[in-house]
C-alpha positions as CSV (number, residue, x, y, z in Angstrom):
1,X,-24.4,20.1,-30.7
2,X,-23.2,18.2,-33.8
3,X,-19.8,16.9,-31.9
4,X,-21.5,13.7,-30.1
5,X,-23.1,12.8,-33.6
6,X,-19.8,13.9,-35.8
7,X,-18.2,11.4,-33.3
8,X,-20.3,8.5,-34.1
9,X,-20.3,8.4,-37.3
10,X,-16.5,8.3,-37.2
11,X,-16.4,5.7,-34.5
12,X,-19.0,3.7,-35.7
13,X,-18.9,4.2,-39.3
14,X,-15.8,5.3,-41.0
15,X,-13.2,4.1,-38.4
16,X,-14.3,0.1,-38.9
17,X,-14.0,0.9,-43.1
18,X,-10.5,0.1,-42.3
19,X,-11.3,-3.7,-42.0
20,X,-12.4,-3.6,-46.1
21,X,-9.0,-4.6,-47.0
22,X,-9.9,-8.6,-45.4
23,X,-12.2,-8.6,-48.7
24,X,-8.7,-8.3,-50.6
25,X,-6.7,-10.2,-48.4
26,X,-6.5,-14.6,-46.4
27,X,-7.2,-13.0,-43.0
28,X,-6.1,-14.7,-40.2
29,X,-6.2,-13.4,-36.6
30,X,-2.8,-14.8,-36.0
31,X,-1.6,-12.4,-39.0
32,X,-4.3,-9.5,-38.2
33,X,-5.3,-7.4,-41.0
34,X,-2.1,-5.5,-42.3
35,X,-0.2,-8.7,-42.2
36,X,-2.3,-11.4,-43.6
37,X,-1.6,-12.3,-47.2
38,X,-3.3,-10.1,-50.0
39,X,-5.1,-12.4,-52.3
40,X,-7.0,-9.6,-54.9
41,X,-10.0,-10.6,-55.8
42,X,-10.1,-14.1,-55.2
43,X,-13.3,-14.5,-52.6
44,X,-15.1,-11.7,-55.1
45,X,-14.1,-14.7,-58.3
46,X,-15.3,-17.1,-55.8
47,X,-19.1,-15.9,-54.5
48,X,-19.8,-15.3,-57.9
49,X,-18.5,-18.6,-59.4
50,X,-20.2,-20.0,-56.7
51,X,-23.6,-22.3,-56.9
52,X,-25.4,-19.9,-54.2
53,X,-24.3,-16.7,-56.1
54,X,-27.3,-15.6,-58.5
55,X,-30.0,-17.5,-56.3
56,X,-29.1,-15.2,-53.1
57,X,-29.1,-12.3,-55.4
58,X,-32.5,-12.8,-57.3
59,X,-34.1,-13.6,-53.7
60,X,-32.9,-10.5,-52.3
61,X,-33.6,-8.3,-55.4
62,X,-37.0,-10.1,-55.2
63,X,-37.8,-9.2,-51.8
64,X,-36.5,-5.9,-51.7
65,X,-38.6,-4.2,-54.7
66,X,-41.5,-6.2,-53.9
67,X,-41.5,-4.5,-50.1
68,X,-40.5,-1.3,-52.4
69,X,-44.2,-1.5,-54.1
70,X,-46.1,-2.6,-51.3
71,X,-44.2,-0.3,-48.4
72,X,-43.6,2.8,-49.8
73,X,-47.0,4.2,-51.3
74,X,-48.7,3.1,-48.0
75,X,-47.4,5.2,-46.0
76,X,-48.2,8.4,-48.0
77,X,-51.7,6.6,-48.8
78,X,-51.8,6.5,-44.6
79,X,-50.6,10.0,-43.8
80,X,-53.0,11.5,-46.5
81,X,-55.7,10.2,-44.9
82,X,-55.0,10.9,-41.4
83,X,-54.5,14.4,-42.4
84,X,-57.8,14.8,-44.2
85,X,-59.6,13.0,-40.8
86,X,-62.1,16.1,-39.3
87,X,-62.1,14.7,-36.0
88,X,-58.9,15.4,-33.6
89,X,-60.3,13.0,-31.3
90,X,-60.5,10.0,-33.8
91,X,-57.1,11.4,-35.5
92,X,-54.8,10.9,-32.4
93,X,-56.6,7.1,-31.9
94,X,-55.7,6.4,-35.3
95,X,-52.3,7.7,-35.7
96,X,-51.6,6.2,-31.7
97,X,-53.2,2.6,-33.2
98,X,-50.8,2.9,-36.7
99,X,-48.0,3.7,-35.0
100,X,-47.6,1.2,-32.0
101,X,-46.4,-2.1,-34.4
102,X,-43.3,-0.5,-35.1
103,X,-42.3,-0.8,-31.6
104,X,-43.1,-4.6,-31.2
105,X,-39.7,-6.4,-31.5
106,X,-39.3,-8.1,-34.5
107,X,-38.3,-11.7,-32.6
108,X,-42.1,-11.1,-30.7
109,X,-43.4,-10.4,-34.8
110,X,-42.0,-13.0,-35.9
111,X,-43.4,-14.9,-33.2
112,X,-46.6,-14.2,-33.6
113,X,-46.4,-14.5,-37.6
114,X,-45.9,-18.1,-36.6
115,X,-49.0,-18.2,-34.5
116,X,-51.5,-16.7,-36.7
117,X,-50.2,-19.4,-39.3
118,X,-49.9,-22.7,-37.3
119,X,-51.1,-25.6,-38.9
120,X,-53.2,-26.4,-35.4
121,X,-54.3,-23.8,-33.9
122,X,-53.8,-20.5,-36.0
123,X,-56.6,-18.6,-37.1
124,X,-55.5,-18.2,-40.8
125,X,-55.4,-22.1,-41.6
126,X,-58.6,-22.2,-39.4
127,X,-60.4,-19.8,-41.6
128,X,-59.1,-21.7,-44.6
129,X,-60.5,-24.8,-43.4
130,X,-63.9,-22.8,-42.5
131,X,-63.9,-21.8,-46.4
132,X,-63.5,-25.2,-47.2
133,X,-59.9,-25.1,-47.8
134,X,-57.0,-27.6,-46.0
135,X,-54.7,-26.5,-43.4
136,X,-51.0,-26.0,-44.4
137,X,-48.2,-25.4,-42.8
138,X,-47.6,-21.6,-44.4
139,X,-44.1,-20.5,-42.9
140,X,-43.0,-23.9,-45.0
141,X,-44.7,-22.6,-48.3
142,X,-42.2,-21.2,-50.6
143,X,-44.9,-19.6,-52.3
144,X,-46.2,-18.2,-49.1
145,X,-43.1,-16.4,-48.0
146,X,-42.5,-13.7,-49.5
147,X,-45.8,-12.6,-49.4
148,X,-45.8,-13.1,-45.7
149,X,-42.7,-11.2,-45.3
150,X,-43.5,-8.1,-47.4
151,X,-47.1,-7.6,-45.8
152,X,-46.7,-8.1,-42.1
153,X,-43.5,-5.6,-43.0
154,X,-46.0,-3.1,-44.4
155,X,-48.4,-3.8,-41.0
156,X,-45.6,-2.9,-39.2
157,X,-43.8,0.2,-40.7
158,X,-46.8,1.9,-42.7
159,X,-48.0,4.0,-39.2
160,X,-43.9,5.0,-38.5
161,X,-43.2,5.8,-42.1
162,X,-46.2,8.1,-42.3
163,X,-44.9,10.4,-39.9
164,X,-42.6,12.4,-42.4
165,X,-45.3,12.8,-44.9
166,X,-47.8,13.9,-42.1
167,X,-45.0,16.5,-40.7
168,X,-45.0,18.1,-44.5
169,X,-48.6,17.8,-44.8
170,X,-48.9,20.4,-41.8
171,X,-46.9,22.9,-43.8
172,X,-49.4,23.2,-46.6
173,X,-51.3,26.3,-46.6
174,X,-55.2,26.2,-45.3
175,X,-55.9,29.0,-47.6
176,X,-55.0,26.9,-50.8
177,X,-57.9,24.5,-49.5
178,X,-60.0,27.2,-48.8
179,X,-59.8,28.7,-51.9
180,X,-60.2,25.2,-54.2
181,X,-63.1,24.4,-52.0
182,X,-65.0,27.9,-52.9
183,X,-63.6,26.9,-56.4
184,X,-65.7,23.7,-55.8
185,X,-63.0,21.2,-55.7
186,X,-64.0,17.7,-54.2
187,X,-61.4,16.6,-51.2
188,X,-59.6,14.2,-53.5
189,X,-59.1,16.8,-56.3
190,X,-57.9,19.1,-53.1
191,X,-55.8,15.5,-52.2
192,X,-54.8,15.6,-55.7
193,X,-53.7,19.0,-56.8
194,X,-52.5,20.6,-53.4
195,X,-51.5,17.8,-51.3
196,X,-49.8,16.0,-53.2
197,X,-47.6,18.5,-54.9
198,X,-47.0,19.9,-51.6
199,X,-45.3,16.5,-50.2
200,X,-43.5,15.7,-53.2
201,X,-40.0,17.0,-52.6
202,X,-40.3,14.9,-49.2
203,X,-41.6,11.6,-51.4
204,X,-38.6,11.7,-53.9
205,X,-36.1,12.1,-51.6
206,X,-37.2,9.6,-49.0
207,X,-37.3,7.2,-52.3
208,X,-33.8,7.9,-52.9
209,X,-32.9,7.0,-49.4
210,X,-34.6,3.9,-49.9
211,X,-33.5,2.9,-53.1
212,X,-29.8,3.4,-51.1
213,X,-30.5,0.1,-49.2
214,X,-32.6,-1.9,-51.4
215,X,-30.6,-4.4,-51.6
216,X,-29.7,-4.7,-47.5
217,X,-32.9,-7.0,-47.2
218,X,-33.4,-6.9,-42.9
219,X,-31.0,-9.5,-41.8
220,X,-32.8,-10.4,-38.6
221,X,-36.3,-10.8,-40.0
222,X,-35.4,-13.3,-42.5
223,X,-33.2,-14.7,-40.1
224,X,-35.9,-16.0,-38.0
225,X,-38.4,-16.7,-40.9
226,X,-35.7,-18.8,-42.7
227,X,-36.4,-22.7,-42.4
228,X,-35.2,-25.6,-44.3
229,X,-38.4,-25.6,-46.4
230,X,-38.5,-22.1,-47.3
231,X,-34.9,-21.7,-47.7
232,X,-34.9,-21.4,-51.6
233,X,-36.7,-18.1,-51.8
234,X,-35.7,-17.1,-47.8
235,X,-31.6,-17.0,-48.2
236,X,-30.5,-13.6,-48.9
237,X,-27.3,-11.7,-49.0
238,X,-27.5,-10.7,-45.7
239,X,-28.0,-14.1,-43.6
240,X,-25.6,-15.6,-45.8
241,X,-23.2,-13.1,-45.0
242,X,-23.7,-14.3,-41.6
243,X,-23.6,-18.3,-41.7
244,X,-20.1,-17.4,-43.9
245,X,-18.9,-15.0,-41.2
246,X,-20.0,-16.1,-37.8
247,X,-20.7,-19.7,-38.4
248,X,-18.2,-20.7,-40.6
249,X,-15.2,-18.1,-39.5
250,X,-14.7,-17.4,-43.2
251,X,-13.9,-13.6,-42.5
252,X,-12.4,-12.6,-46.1
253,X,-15.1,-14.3,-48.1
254,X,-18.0,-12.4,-46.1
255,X,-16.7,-9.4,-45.9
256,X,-16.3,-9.3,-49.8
257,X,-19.7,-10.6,-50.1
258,X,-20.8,-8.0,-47.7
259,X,-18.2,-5.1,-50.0
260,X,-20.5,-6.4,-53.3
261,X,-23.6,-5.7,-51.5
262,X,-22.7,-2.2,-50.2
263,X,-21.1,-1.9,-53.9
264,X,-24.4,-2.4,-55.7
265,X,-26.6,-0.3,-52.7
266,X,-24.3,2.7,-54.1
267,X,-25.0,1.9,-58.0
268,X,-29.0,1.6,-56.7
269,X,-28.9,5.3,-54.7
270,X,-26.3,7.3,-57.3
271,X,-28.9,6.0,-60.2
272,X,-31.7,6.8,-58.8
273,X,-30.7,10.0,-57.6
274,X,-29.7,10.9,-61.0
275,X,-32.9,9.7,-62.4
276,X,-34.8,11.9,-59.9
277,X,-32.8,14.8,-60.4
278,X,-33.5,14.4,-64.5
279,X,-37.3,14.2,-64.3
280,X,-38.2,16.3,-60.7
281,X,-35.3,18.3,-60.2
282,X,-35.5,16.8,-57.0
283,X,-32.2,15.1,-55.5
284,X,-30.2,14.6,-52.3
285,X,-27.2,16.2,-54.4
């Protein structure tokens, strides 16, 4: 059973580490990768000498704890919650309602981000203006964005994300409840001193695994968010990985730019892990 996924991973993820070496080398397709010229660490010397440098880094670094804060305690907020709802009946609704935004595509989110904020017609400038505000053009707003991104992130992962902790909630005992309610334990002392102990392997090591891609801010997202008046605080590794790559056919320079981003997910995830493992004795290794 593990053969089709064994396969995959090499396919998909260890054969193409091959191609690391453009990073290190002036490729060319005429040359290919073996035979164009090896140049070191000149595109490394280069993104960081580079104007664009620090600014992509602080705005992804930016973005990606902020989500960090807001995103990740949500989820076990929401699956705490749900698990401590009496009715089944209002329970299923709940968890059906949380869950569905996570399969809305991001282009359609994206979308409809825009919609809600229009200057003309959406309803957030129009209950500005109702509260005696003036209507703005929000997506434009540097000081807008990353809010924007973050929280309409956290509307649309908190329901999916809460399925883990929910699935380790259901392996608590009832007769630890039982017993701290004949104790006289309120439910959020019960919340408090049983639930939360129970999930807490679960939380540490889903941190870790988050911490592991902190700095791989969603490409796609801020893609379609990025305009020319938000593009100060919008431009992350990621999409400028891309314009470098795609746009510009500079293959070498974004795959080293796309190496030092991998590079410092690594530093992010062994740290963390070592940090957890020093005051939980929780780890992935």
């Amino acid at each position: 059973m593990l053969i089709p996924v064994i396969a995959w991973l090499a396919v998909f993820c260890y054969a193409p580490m091959y191609g690391i070496q453009i990073a290190f080398r002036n490729f060319t397709f005429a040359d290919g990768i073996t035979g164009s010229k090896w140049v070191g660490w000149k595109w490394f010397k280069f993104f960081f000498n580079s104007a664009k440098c620090w600014p992509l880094i602080r705005n992804t670094l930016i973005i990606s704890f902020y989500s960090l804060l807001a995103g990740f305690p949500i989820p076990i907020i929401l699956a705490l919650m749900l698990h401590n709802i009496p009715s089944q009946k209002f329970k299923r609704a709940a968890q059906t309602i949380t869950y569905l935004p996570h399969f809305i595509s991001l282009v359609v989110v994206v979308g409809m981000i825009s919609c809600f904020t229009s200057i003309n017609s959406g309803w957030i400038n129009t209950l500005i203006e109702a509260l005696g505000g003036e209507r703005m053009y929000l997506m434009g707003k540097p000081e807008y964005y990353r809010h924007i991104y973050v929280w309409s992130g956290v509307w649309q992962e908190a329901g999916w994300g809460s399925i883990i902790y929910m699935a380790a909630l259901t392996g608590v005992a009832p007769e630890l409840h039982e017993a701290a309610t004949i104790d006289g334990a309120s439910k959020l002392q019960r919340i408090r001193h049983i639930d939360l102990p129970a999930i807490l392997p679960t939380i540490t090591i889903m941190l870790i695994m988050r911490c592991g891609s902190i700095v791989s801010v969603g490409f796609d997202k801020s893609y379609l968010m990025m305009n020319d008046l938000n593009m100060e605080v919008s431009e992350v590794i990621s999409t400028y990985t891309y314009e470098m790559g795609l746009l510009s056919g500079k293959y070498s320079y974004s795959t080293a730019i796309s190496l030092f981003n991998n590079v410092l997910n690594f530093i992010f995830l062994t740290s963390v892990n070592k940090l957890s493992k020093i005051v939980s004795g929780n780890s992935l290794w």
